[in-house]
LOKE-298976 format. One line per field, with one value per atom (N, C-alpha, C): residue number from 0; x, y, z. Coordinates in steps of 0.2 Angstrom, whole numbers. Layout:
resi: [NUM_...] $
c1: [X_...] $
c2: [Y_...] $
c3: [Z_...] $
This chain:
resi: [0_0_0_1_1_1_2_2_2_3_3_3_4_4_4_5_5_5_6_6_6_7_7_7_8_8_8_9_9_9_10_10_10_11_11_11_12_12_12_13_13_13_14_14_14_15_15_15_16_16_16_17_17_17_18_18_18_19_19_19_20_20_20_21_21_21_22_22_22_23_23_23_24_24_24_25_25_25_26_26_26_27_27_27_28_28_28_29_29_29_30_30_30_31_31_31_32_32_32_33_33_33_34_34_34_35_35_35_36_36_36_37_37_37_38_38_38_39_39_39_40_40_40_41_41_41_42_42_42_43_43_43_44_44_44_45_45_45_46_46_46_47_47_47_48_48_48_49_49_49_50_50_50_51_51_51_52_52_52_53_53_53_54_54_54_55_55_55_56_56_56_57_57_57_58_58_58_59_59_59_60_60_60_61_61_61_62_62_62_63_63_63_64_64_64_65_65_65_66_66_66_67_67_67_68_68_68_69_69_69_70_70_70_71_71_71_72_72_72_73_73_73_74_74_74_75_75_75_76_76_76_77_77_77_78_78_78_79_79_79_80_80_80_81_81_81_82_82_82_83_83_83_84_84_84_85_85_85_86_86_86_87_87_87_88_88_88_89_89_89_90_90_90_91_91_91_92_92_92_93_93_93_94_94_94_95_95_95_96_96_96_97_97_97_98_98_98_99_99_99_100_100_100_101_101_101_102_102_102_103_103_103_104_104_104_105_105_105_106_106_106_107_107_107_108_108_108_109_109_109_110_110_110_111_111_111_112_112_112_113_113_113_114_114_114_115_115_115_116_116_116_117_117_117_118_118_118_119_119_119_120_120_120_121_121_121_122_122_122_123_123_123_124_124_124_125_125_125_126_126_126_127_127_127_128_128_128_129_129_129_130_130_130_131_131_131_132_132_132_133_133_133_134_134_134_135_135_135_136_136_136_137_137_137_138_138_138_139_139_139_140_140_140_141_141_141_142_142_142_143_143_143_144_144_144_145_145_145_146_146_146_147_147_147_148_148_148_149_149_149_150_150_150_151_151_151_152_152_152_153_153_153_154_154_154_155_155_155_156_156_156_157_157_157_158_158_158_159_159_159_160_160_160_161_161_161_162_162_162_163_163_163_164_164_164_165_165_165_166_166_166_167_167_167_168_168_168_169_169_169_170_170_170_171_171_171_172_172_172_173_173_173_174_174_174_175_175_175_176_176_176_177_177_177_178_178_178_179_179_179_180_180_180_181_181_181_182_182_182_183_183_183_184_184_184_185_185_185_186_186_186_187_187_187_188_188_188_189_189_189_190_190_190_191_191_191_192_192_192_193_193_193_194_194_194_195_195_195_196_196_196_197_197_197_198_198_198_199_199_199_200_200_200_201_201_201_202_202_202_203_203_203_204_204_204_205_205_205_206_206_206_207_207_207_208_208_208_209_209_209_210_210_210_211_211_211_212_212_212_213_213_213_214_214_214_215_215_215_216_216_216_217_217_217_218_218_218_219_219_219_220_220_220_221_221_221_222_222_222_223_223_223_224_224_224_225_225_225_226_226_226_227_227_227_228_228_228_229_229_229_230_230_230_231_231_231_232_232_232_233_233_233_234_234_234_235_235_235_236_236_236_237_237_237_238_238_238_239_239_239_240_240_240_241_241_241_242_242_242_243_243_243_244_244_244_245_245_245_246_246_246_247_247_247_248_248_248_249_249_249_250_250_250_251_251_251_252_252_252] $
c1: [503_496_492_496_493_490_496_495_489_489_483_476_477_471_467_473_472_468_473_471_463_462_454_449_451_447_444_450_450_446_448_444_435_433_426_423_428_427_423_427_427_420_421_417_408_407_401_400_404_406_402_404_402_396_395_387_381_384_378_376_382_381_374_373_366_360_363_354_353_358_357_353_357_352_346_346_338_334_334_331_329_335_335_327_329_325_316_317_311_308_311_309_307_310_309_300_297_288_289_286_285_279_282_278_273_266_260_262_262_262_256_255_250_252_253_254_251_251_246_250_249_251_244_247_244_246_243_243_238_243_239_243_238_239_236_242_242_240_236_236_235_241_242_242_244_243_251_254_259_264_268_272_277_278_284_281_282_281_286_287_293_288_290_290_293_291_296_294_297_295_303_301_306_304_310_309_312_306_308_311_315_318_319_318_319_321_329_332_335_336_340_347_349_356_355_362_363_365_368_369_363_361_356_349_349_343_347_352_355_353_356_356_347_342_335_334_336_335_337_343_347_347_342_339_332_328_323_324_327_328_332_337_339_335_327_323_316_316_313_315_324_327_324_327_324_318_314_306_306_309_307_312_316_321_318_312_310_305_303_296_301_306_309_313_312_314_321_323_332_335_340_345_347_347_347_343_337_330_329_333_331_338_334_339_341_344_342_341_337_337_335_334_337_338_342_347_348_345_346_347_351_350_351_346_345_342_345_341_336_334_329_328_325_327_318_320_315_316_307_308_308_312_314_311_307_302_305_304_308_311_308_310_316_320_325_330_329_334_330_325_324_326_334_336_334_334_333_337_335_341_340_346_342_341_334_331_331_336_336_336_337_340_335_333_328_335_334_337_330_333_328_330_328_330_324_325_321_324_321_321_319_320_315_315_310_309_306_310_306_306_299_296_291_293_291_285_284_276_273_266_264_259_260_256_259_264_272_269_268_266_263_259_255_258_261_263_269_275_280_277_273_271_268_265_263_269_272_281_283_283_287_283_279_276_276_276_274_282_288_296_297_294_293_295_291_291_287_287_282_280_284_285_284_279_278_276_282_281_277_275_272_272_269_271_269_275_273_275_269_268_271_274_281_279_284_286_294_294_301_301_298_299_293_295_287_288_293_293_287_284_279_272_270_264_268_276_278_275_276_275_267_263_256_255_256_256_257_263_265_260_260_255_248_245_239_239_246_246_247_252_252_245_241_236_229_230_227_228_234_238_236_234_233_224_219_215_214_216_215_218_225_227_221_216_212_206_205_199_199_207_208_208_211_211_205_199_193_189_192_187_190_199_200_200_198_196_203_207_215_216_221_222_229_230_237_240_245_251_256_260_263_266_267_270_278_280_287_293_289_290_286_291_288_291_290_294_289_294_291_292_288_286_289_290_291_287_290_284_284_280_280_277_279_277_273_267_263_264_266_266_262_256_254_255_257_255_251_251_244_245_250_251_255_253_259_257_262_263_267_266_273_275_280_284_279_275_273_271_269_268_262_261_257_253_247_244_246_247_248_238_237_231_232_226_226_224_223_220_225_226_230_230_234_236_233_228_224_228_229_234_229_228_225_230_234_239_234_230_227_231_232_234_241_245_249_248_250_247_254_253_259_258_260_259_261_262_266_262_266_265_271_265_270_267_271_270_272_265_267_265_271_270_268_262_258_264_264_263_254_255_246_248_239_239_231_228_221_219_212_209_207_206_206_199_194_189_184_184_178_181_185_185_191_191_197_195_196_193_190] $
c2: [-738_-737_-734_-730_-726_-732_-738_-741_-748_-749_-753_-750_-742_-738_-739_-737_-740_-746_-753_-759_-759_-757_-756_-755_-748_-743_-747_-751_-753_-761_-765_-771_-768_-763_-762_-759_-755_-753_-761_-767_-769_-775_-776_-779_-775_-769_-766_-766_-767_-768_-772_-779_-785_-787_-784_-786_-782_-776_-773_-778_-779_-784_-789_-792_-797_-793_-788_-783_-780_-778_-773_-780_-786_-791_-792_-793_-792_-788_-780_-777_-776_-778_-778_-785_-789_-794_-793_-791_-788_-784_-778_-773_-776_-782_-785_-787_-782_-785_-793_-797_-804_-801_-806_-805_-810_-808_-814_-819_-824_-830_-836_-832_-841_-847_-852_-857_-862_-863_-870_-874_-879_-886_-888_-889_-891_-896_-901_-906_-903_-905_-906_-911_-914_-920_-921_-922_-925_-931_-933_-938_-939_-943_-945_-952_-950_-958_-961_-967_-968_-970_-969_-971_-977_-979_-985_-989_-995_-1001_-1007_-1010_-1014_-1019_-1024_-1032_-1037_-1037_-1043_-1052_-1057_-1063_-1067_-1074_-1078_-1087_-1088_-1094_-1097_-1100_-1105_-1113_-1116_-1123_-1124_-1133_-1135_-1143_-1147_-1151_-1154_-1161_-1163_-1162_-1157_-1155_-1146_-1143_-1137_-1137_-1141_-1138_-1142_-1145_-1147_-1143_-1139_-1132_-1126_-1126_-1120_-1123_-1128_-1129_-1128_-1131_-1130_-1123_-1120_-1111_-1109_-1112_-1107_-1110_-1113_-1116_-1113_-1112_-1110_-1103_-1099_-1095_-1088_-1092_-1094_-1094_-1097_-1099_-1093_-1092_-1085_-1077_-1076_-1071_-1071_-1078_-1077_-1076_-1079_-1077_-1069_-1067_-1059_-1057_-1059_-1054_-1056_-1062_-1061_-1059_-1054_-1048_-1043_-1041_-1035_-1030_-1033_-1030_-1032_-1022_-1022_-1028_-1028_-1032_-1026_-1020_-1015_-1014_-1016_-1017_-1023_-1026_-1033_-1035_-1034_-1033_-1039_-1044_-1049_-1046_-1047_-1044_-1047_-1051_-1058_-1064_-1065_-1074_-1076_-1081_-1085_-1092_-1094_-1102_-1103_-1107_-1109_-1116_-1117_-1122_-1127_-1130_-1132_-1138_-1137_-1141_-1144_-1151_-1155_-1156_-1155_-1157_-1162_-1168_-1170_-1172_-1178_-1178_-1180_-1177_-1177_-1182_-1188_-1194_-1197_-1193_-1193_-1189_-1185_-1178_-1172_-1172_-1165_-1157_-1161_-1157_-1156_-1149_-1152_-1153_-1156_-1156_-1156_-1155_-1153_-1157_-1156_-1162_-1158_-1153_-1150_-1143_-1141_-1132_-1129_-1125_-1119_-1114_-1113_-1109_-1105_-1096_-1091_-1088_-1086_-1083_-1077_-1072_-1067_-1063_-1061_-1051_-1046_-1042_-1036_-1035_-1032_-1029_-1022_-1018_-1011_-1011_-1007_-1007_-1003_-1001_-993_-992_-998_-999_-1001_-999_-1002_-1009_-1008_-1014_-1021_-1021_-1027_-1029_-1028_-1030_-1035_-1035_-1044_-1049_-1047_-1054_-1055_-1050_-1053_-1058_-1056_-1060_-1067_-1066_-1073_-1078_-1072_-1076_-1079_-1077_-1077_-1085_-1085_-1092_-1096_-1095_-1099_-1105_-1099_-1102_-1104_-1108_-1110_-1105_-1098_-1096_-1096_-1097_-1100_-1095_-1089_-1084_-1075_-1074_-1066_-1062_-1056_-1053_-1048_-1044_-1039_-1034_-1030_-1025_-1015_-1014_-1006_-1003_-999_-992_-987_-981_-975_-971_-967_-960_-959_-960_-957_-951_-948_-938_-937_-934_-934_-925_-920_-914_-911_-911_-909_-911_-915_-919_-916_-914_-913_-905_-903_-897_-895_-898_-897_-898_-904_-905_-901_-899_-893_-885_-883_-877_-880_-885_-886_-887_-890_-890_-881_-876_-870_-866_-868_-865_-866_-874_-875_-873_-870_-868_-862_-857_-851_-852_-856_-855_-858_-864_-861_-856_-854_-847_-843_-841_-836_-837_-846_-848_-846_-847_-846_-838_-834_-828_-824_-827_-824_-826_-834_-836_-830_-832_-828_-821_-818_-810_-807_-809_-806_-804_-800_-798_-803_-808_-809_-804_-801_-796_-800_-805_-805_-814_-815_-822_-820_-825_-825_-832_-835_-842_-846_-851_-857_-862_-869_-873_-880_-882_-888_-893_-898_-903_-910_-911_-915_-917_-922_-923_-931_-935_-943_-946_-951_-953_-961_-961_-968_-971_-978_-983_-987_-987_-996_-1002_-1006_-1014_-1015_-1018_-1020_-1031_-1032_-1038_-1037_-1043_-1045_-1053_-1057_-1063_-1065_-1072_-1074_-1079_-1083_-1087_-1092_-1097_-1100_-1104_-1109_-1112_-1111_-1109_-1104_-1108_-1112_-1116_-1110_-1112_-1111_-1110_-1103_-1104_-1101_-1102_-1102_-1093_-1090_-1085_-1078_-1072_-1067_-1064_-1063_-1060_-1052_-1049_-1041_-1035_-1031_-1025_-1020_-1016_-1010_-1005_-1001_-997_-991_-990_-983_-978_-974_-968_-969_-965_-963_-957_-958_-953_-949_-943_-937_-933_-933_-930_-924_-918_-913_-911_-908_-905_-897_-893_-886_-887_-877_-876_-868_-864_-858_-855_-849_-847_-839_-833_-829_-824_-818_-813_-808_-811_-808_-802_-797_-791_-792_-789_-789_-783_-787_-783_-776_-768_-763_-763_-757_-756_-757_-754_-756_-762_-767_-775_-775_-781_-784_-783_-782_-781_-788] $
c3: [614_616_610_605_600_594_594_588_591_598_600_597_599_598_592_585_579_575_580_578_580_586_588_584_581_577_572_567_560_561_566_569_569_573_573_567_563_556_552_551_547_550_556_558_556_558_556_546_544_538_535_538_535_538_545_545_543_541_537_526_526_519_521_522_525_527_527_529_526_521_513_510_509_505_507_512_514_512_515_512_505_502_493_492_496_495_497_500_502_498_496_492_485_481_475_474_471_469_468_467_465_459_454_448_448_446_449_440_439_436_433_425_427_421_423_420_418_413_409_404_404_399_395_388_383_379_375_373_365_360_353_350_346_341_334_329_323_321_316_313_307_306_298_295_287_284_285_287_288_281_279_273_273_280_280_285_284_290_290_298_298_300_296_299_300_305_312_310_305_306_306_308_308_309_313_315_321_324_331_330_331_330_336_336_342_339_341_341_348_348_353_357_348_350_349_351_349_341_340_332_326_328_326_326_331_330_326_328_324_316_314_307_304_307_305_307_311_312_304_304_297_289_289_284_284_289_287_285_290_289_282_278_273_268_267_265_265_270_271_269_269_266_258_255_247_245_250_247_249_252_252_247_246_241_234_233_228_226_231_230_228_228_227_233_238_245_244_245_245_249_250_254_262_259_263_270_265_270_273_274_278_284_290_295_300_304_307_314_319_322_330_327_334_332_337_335_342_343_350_350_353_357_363_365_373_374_379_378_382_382_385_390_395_402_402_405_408_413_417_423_425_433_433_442_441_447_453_458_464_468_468_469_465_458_456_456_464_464_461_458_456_453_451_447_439_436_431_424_420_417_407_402_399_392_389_384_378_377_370_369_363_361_357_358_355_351_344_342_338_337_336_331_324_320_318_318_319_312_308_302_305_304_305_295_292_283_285_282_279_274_273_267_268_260_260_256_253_248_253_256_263_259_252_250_249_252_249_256_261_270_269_268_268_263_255_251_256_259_262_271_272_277_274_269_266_265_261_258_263_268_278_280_278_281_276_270_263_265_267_266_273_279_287_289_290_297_301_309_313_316_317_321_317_321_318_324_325_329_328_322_322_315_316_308_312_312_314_309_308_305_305_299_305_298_299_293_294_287_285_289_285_287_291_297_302_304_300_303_301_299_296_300_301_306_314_317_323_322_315_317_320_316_316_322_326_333_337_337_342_340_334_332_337_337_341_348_351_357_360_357_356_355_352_351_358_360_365_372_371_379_379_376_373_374_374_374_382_383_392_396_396_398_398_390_392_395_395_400_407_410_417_420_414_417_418_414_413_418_422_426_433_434_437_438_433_433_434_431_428_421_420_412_409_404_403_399_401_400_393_396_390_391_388_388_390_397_400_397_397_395_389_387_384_382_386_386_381_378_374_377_379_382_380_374_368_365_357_353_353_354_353_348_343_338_339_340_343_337_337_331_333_335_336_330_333_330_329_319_318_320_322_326_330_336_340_343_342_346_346_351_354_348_351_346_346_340_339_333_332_326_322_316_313_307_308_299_293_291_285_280_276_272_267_263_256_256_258_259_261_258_257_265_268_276_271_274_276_279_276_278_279_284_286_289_287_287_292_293_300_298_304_303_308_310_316_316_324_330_332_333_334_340_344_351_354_354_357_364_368_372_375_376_376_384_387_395_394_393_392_400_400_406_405_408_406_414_412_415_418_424_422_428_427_433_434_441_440_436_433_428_431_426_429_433_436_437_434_428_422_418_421_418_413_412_406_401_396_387_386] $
C-alpha cells in the first residue's frame, strides 16, 4: 500500500512538472518587447568605359548532302580564322562556339502523303573573338565577311576587372538606402537608432549588344563596319534594416 502511495506521489510530481514547461515559454514569450523595424531597399549604379569586347561571326552552308555542307561550313570557316589571325588576334582569343548540322526538310503536299521529307543539311559554324583593342571590332568584322561569313551574331562589350565600378555601385546603392531610411522616418516621425542589418542584393554587370541577328546572307561593302563601344552599366542593390523608436516630445534632431 505504502509503495502504491509513492508511485502516486512521483506520477503527479512529474506530470505538474511538464505542464508547467509551456507556460513558463509562454509567459517568456509574452514578456519579450518586439523591436519596432524599418526596412528599405536601394538600388545604385555605375557606368563605365568598357575595355573588352566579344564578337560572335561565322557561317551558314547549306548542300544537298551532309558532308557536303560540313565541307563549305569548314572551308569557309577556316578562311575566316586566318583573316582574323592576320589582324593579330591571339589564337587564345578565338573560341568556336557553335557548330551545328541539321537538316532540312521539304514540305510535301498532301495529296502525296504529307510527310515530310528531307532536301538537304544546313551546317553552322560559329567564333566567338576577344579583343582587347576595342578598335580591332570593326577590321575583324570586315575580315569576317571579306573571308564568306554570312552570319553575325553580335559584339558585346565587358571589363576585365569590374571590382572597382562593383564597388562604386554598391557605395551608391548604400548611400541611397540611407537616404530614404531618413526620408521615411522623418515622414514617419521616428528616430533611426542604429542599423541591425545589411543585406547585399547583388551586383549585375549590363552588356548590351551593339548587334544582333539571325543567320543570314550579308552583301558585302566597300565601306568600314562603325564601332561605338558606349559605356556598361553596373547595378547593385543593398537592403538595410534600421532599429527605430518614436521621436521624444521636443522632436527628433
Amino acid at each position: 500500500m505504502k509503495k502504491n502511495s509513492i508511485a502516486l506521489t512521483l506520477a503527479l510530481t512529474l506530470a505538474l512538472t511538464l505542464t508547467s514547461f509551456p507556460l513558463a515559454a509562454h509567459e517568456e514569450t509574452a514578456n519579450t518587447p518586439v523591436v519596432p523595424i524599418l526596412s528599405v531597399q536601394a538600388n545604385g549604379e555605375a557606368r563605365v568605359a568598357p575595355d573588352e569586347a566579344t564578337v560572335r561571326l561565322g557561317v551558314l552552308a547549306q548542300a544537298p548532302t551532309a558532308r557536303a555542307a560540313m565541307d563549305e561550313s569548314n572551308r569557309s570557316a577556316n578562311a575566316i580564322l586566318e583573316a582574323i589571325r592576320k589582324l593579330g588576334v591571339r589564337a587564345e582569343d578565338i573560341q568556336t562556339s557553335e557548330l551545328n548540322l541539321n537538316p532540312v526538310y521539304a514540305n510535301v503536299p498532301e495529296s502525296r502523303g504529307g510527310e515530310p521529307r528531307i532536301s538537304g543539311y544546313q551546317a553552322t559554324n560559329v567564333v566567338s573573338v576577344r579583343l582587347e583593342k576595342l578598335d580591332q571590332v570593326g577590321p575583324v568584322v570586315d575580315a569576317g565577311l571579306a573571308a564568306g561569313a554570312n552570319r553575325l551574331d553580335g559584339v558585346l562589350f565587358g571589363l576585365r576587372n569590374d571590382e572597382a565600378a562593383r564597388a562604386t555601385a554598391l557605395t551608391r546603392a548604400a548611400a541611397a538606402g540611407q537616404i530614404k531610411a531618413q526620408t521615411l522616418a522623418k515622414a514617419l516621425r521616428v528616430r533611426l537608432v542604429e542599423i541591425v542589418e545589411v543585406v547585399e542584393g547583388g551586383v549585375t554587370v549590363f552588356q548590351p549588344p551593339m548587334y544582333r541577328r539571325q543567320a543570314m546572307a550579308m552583301e558585302m561593302s566597300t565601306a568600314d563596319t562603325p564601332v561605338s563601344a558606349g559605356q556598361v552599366g553596373i547595378d547593385a542593390s543593398v537592403t538595410l534594416r534600421y532599429r527605430i523608436e518614436p521621436c521624444p516630445a521636443q522632436g527628433c534632431p
